[in-house]
C-alpha positions as CSV (number, residue, x, y, z in Angstrom):
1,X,86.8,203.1,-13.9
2,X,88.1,202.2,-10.8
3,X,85.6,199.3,-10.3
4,X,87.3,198.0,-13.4
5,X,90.6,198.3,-12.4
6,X,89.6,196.5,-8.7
7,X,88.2,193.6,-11.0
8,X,90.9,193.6,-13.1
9,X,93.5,193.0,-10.3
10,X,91.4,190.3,-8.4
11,X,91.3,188.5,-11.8
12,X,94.8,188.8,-11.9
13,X,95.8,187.5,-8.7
14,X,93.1,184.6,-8.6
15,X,94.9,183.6,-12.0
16,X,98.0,183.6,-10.2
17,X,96.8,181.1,-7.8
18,X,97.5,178.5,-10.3
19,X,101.1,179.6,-10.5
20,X,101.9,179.9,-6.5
21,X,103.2,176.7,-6.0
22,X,107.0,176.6,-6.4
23,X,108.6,173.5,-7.8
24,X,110.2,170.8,-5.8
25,X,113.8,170.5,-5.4
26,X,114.6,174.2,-5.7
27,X,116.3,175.6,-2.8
28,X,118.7,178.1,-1.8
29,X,122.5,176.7,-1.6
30,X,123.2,177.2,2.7
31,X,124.8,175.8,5.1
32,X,122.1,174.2,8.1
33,X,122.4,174.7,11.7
34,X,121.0,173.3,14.6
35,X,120.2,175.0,18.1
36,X,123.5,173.0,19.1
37,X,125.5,174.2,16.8
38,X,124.5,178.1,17.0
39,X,122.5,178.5,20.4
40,X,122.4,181.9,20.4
41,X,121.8,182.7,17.1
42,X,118.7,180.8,17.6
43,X,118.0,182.5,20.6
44,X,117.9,185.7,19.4
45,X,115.6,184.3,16.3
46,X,112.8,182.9,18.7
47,X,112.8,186.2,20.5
48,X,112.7,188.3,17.5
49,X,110.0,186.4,16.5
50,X,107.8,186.0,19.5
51,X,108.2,190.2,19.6
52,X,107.2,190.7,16.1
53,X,104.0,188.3,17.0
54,X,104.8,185.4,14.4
55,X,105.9,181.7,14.4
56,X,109.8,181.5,14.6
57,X,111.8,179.3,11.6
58,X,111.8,175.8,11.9
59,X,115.6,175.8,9.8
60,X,118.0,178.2,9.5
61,X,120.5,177.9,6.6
62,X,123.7,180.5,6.5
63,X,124.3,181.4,2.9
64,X,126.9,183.5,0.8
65,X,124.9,186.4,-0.2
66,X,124.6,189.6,1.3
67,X,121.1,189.1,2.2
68,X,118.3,187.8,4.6
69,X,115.3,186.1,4.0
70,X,112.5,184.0,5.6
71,X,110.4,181.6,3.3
72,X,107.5,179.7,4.0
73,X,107.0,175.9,2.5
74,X,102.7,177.4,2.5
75,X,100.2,175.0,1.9
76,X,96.7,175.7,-0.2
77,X,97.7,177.9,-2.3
78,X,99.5,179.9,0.5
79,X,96.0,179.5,2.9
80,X,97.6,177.2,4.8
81,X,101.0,177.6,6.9
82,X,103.8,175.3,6.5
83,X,107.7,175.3,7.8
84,X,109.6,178.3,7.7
85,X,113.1,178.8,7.0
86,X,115.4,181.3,7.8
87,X,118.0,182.1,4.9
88,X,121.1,184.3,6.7
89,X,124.1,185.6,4.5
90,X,127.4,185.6,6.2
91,X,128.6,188.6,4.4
92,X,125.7,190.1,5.8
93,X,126.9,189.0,9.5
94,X,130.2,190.3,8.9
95,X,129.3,193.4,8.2
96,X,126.7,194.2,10.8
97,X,126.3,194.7,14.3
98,X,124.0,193.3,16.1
99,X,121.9,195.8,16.5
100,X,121.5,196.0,12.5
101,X,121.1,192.3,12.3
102,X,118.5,192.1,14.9
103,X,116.9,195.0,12.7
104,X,117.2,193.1,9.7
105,X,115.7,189.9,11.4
106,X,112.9,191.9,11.9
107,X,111.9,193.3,9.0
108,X,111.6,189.6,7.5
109,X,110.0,188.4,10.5
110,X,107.6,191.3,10.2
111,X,106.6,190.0,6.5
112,X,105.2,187.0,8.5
113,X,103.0,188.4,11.5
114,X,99.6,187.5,11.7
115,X,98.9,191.3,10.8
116,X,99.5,190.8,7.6
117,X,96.5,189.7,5.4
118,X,96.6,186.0,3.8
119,X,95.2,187.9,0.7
120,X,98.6,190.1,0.6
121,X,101.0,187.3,1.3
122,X,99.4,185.6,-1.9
123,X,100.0,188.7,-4.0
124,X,103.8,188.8,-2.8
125,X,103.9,184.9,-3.3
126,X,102.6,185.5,-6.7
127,X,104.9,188.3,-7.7
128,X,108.4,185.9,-6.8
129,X,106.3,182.9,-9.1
130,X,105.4,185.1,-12.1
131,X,109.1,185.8,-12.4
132,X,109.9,182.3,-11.6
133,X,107.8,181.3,-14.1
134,X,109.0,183.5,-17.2
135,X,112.5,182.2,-16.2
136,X,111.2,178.8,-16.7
137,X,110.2,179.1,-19.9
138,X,113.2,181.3,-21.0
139,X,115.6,178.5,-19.5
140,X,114.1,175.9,-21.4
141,X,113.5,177.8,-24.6
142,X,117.3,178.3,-24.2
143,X,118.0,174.2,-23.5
144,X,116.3,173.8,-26.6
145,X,118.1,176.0,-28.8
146,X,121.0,174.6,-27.1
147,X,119.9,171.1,-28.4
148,X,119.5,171.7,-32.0
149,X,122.5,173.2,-32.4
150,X,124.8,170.4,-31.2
151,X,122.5,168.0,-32.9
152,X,122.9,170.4,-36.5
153,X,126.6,170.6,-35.5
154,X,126.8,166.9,-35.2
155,X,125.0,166.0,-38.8
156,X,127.4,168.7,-40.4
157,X,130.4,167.5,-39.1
158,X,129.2,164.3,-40.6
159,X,128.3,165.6,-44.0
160,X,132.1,167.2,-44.1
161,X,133.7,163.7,-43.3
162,X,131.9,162.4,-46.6
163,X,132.8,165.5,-48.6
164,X,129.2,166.8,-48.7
165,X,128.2,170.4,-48.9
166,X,127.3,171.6,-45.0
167,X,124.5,174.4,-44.4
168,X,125.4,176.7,-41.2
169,X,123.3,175.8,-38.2
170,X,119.9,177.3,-38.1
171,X,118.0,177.5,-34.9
172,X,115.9,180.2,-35.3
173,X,112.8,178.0,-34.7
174,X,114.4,176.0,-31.6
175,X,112.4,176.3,-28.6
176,X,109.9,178.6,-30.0
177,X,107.2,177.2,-28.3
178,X,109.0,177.9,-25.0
179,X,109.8,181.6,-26.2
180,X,106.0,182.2,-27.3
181,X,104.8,181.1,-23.8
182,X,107.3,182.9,-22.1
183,X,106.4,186.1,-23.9
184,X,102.8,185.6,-23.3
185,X,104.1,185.3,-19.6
186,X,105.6,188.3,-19.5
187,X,103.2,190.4,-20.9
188,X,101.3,189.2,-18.1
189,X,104.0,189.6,-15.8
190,X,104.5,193.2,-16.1
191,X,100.6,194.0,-15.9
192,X,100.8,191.5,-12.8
193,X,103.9,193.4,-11.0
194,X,102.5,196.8,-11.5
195,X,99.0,195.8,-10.0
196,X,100.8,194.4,-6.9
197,X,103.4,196.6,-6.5
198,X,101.7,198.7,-3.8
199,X,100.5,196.3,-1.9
200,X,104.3,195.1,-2.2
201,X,106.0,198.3,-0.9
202,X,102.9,198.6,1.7
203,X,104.2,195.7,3.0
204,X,107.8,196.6,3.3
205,X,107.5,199.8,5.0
206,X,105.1,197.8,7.4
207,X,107.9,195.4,7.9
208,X,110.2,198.6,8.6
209,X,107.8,199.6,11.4
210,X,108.1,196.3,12.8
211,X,111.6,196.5,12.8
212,X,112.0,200.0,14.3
213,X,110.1,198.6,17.0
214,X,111.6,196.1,17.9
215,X,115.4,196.8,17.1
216,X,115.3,201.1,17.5
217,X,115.2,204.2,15.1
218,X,118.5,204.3,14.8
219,X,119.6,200.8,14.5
220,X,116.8,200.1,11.4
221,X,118.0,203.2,10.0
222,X,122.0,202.4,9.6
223,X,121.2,198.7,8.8
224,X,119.2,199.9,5.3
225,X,121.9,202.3,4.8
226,X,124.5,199.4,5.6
227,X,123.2,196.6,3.1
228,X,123.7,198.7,-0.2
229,X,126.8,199.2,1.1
230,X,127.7,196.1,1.7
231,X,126.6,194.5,-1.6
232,X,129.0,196.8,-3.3
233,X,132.0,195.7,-0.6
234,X,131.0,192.1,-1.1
235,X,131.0,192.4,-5.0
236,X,134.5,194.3,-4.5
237,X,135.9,191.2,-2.5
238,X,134.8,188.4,-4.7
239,X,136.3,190.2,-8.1
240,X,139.5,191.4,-6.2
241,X,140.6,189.1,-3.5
242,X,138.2,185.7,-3.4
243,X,138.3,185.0,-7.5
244,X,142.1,186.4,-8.1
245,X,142.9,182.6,-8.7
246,X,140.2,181.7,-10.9
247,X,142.2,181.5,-13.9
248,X,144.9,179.8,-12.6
249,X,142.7,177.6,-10.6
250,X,143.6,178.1,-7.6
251,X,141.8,178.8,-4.4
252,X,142.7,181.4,-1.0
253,X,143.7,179.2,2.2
254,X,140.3,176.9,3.2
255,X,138.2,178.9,5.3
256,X,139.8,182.1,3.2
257,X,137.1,182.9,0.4
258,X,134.3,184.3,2.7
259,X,136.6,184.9,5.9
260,X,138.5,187.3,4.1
261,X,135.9,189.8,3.7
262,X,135.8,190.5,7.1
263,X,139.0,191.3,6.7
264,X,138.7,193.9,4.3
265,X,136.0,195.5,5.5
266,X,138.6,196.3,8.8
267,X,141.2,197.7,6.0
268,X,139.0,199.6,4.0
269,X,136.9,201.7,6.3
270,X,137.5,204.5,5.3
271,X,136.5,203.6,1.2
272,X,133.0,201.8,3.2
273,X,132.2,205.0,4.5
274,X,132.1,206.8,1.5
275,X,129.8,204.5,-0.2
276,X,127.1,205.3,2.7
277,X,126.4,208.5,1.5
278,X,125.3,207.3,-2.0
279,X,121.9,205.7,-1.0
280,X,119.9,204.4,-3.9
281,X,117.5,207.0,-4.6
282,X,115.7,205.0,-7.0
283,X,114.4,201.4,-7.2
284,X,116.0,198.8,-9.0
285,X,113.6,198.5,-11.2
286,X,110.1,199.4,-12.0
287,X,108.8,196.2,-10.3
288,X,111.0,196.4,-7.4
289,X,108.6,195.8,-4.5
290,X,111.6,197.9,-2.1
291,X,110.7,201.3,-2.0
292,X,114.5,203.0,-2.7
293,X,116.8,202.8,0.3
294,X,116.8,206.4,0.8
295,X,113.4,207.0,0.6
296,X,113.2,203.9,3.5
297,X,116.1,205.7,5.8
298,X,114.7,209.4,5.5
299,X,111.1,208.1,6.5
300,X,112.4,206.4,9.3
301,X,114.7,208.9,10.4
302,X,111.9,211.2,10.2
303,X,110.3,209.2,13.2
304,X,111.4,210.6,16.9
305,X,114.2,209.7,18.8
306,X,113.6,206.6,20.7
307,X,116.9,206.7,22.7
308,X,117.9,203.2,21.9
309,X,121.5,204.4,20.6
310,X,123.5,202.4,22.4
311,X,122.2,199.0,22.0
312,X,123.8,196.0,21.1
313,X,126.6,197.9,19.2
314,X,128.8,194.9,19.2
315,X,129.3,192.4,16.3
316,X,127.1,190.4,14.8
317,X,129.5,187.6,14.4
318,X,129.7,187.5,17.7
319,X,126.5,185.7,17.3
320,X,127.6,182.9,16.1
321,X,129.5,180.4,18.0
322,X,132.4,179.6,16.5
323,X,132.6,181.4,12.6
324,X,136.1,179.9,12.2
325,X,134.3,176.5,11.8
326,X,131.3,177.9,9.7
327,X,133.8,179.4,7.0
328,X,135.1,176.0,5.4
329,X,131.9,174.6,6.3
330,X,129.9,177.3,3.8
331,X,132.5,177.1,1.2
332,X,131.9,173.0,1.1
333,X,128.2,174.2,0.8
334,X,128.2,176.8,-1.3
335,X,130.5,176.4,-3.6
336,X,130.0,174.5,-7.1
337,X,132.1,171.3,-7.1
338,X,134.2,172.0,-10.0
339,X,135.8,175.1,-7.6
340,X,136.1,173.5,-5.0
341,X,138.3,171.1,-6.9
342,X,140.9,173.8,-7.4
343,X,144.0,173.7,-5.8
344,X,144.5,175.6,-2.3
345,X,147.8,177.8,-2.1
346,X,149.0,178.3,1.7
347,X,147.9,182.5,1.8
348,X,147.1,185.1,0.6
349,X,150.6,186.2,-0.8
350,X,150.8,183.2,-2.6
351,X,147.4,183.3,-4.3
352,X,148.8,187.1,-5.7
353,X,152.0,186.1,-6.7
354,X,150.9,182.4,-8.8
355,X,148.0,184.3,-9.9
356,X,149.5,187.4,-11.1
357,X,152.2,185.3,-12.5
358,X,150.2,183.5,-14.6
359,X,147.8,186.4,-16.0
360,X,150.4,188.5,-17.1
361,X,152.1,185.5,-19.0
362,X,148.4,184.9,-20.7
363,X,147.9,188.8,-21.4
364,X,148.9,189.8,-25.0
365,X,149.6,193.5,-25.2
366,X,148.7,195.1,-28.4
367,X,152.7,195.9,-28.9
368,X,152.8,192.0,-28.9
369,X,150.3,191.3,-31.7
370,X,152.2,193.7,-33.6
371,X,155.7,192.4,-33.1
372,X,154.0,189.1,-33.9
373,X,153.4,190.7,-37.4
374,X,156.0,192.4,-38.0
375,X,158.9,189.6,-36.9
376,X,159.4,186.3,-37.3
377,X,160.5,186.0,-33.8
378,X,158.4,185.3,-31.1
379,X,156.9,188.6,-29.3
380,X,158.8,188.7,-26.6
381,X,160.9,191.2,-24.6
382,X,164.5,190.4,-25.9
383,X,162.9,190.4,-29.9
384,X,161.4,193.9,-29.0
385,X,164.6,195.0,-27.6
386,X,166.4,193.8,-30.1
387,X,163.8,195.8,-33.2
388,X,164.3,199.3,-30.9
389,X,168.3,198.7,-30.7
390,X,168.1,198.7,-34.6
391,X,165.9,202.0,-34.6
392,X,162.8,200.0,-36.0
393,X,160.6,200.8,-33.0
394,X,158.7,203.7,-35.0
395,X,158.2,201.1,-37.7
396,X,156.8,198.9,-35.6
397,X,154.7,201.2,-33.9
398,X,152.5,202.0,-37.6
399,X,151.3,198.0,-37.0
400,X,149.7,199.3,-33.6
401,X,145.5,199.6,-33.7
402,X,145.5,203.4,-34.2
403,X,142.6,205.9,-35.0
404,X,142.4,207.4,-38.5
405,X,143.8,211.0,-36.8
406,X,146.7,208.7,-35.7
407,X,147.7,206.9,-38.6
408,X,147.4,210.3,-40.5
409,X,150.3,212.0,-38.8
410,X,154.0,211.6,-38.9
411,X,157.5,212.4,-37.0
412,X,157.4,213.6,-33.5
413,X,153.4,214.3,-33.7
414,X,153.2,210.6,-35.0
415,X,155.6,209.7,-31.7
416,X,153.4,211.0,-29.3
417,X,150.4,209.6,-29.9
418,X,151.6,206.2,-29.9
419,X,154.2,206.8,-27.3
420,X,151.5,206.0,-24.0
421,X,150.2,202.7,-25.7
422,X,154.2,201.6,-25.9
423,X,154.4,202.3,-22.7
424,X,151.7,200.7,-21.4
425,X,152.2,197.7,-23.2
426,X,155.9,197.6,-22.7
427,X,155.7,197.9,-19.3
428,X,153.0,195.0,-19.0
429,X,155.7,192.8,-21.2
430,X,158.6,193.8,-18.2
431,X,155.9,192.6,-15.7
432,X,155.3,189.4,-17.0
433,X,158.9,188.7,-17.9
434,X,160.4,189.8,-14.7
435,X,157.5,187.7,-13.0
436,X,158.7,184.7,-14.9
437,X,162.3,185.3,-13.9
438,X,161.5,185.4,-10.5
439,X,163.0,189.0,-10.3
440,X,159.4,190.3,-9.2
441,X,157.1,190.2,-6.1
442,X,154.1,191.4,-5.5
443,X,152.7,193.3,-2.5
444,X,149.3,191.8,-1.1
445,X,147.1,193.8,0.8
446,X,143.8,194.4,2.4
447,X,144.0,198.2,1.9
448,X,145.2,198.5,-1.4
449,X,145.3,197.4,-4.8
450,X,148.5,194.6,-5.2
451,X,152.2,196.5,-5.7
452,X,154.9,195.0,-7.8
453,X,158.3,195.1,-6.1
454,X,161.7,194.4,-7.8
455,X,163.7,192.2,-5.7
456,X,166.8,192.9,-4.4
457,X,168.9,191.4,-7.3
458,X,166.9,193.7,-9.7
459,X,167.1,196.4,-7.9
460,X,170.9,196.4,-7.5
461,X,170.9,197.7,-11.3
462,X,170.1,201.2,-9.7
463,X,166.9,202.0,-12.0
464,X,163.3,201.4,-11.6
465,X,161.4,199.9,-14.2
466,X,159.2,202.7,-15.1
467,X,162.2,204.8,-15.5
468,X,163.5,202.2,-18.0
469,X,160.8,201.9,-19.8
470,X,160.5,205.2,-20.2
471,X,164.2,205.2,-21.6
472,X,163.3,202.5,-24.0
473,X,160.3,204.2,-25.9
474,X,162.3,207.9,-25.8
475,X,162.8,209.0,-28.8
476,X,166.3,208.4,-28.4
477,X,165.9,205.0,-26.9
478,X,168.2,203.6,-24.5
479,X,167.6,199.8,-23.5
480,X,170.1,199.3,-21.5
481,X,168.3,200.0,-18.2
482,X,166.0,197.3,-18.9
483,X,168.3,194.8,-19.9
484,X,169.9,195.1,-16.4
485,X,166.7,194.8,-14.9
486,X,165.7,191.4,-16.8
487,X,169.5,190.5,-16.1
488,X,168.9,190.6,-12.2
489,X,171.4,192.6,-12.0
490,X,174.1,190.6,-13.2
């Protein structure tokens, strides 16, 4: 049995030969530099290198992911060597010391030393091409789909401009051949990954010895535990602070949409370190060729003290030269040319208050939608304030989305359940029409979530807003509160 299964998995990676070779023209966004331009970063590459017993890059490109790579342009099927080039996230700088980066350097430097067979690098080549592959397909089974419908779309519009009878668009057989090779593909895939997958993880943890080596216990250890951590920071960032204008199209200060997360990796220490004790104690998947984070940390741990604690404890971004240059410089890389077409606002603050302005204006409430249908006035404010001052307000809360328990009670019981909802939604409707007054600011910060603030006209009406919301939706409403507010105080 297990002669068959050895046979089986040298059939499988010979057949994968045919599949190492990755197409042309497909690299990594990343911003290049030279020796000039980052001397010591380059230093500290070559050294890493010539310790770990392997060839140093011949390009290093800083990218925007949290992550670290080296890739090798192989020739021969992978037999032969070929330039190597060293792919280096800023996030990942940011976030590091140097003593964690130098870690992580070595651990992908490590994938490349001459003790690792030529037989395992072509299994772990293989493994990043059978996925590439089945993507391949996929994507152009996709394009193809894709194609028949705007071409159907197209002969239908026709056929209604000369009255005929249209048939809906049916692309249930677009692309099929793509689809049937990449299933074929993936069948193979997973019977692939699984074969290779411990020669895979074999390889990592050999990489983590090389890196424990060369950087210290203690130093490998916190930068695994760091990276997980990091990824969830960086995700954080780009959904909170570096894409708030997105909508609006606007853009944080040049130099602003990766510079920033230093930033709030300063504020928010105290939220980082919680996340550090929440390892992954699973893999990501089950053809994840990373053993799971925790498993990595407690086995290095586990090795004995090598009193290397205090070792480059600095920075990492000390590393680099001069990082207020490579900011813009990686956004002009990085980012897709349509974004970087948006317009630039001067900071921060103004990036939260244009943006916040403008969602809360595009936001309909479900109050709204059902003032919409039960008025012929537009849902605004005023018009609501105007249906509670006649004592409609219950009336109109019937035509809110509400659950069959809901819609089956009446009077006060009937009040209460659809009391928070008019809150919420009245409140979002004071927002946005307070915002668009100019009688509201909002509170940017690197520590918190964004804070609305009345300004000083509005508050010169002596009420908050909550509180007059709250007296709007009482049960004897008063809306006078919030008509001072929207008045400014006037």
């Amino acid at each position: 049995m297990r002669t068959t299964l050895r046979a089986l998995r040298a059939l499988l990676l010979l057949a994968s030969l045919f599949m190492l070779r990755t197409p042309r023209g497909e690299t990594r966004a990343g911003l290049p530099v030279t020796e000039t331009d980052e001397p010591e970063l380059w230093r500290t590459v070559r050294e890493l290198a010539d310790r770990v017993g392997t060839r140093a890059p011949s390009h290093i490109l800083l990218t925007a992911d949290v992550d670290a790579a080296v890739t090798e342009d192989a020739r021969l099927l992978g037999l032969l060597p070929g330039p190597r080039r060293l792919h280096l996230g800023v996030p990942l700088v940011q976030g590091l010391s140097e003593a964690q980066l130098r870690a992580v350097l070595a651990h992908e430097l490590g994938h490349h030393a001459e003790a690792d067979t030529r037989l395992a690098t072509l299994a772990v080549r293989g493994r990043a091409q059978v996925l590439h592959t089945v993507a391949h397909f996929e994507q152009r089974a996709a394009r193809a789909k894709a194609r028949e419908q705007l071409r159907q779309e197209r002969r239908n519009s026709g056929g209604k401009a000369g009255g005929r009878k249209t048939a809906e668009a049916d692309t249930v057989h677009a692309g099929i051949t793509h689809r049937t090779t990449a299933r074929i593909h993936t069948a193979y895939a997973r019977l692939y990954l699984r074969s290779t997958l411990a020669v895979a993880r074999r390889q990592e943890y050999a990489a983590d010895d090389a890196a424990v080596r060369i950087a210290g216990r203690d130093a490998t250890a916190s930068a695994l535990s760091e990276i997980p951590v990091l990824e969830a920071a960086f995700g954080f960032y780009m959904d909170n602070y570096a894409t708030l204008g997105s909508g609006s199209g606007l853009l944080p200060p040049r130099g602003e949409v990766y510079g920033g997360f230093g930033r709030m990796l300063t504020a928010r220490q105290l939220e980082v370190a919680g996340l550090r004790a929440e390892l992954p104690v699973e893999p990501s998947s089950p053809y994840d060729s990373h053993p799971p984070a925790a498993d990595r940390v407690r086995r290095i741990e586990e090795l004995p003290a090598d009193g290397r604690t205090n070792e480059a404890r600095g920075a990492a971004l000390s590393l680099l030269s001069d990082p207020e240059r490579i900011m813009p410089a990686l956004e002009d890389t990085c980012l897709a040319d349509d974004i970087r077409r948006f317009e630039r606002t001067r900071d921060w603050q103004e990036l939260l208050d244009r943006s916040m302005t403008a969602s809360l204006a595009s936001r309909s409430t479900p109050l709204q939608q059902a003032l919409a249908l039960y008025t012929e006035d537009r849902p605004t404010v005023p018009a609501l304030l105007r249906v509670i001052e006649d004592g409609r307000l219950w009336q109109l809360a019937k035509r809110l989305p509400l659950s069959d328990h809901a819609g089956a009670v009446h009077g006060h019981a009937f009040r209460e359940f659809v009391r928070p909802t008019l809150h919420k939604s009245l409140s979002r409707m004071a927002l946005a029409e307070l915002s668009a007054r100019s009688l509201l600011r909002w509170e940017f910060s690197w520590e918190r979530a964004a804070v609305p603030h009345l300004r000083p006209t509005a508050v010169g009406t002596g009420t908050d807003l909550d509180a007059a919301v709250v007296s709007a939706v009482a049960d004897a409403p008063d809306t006078a509160p919030l008509r001072a507010l929207l008045a400014g105080g006037a």
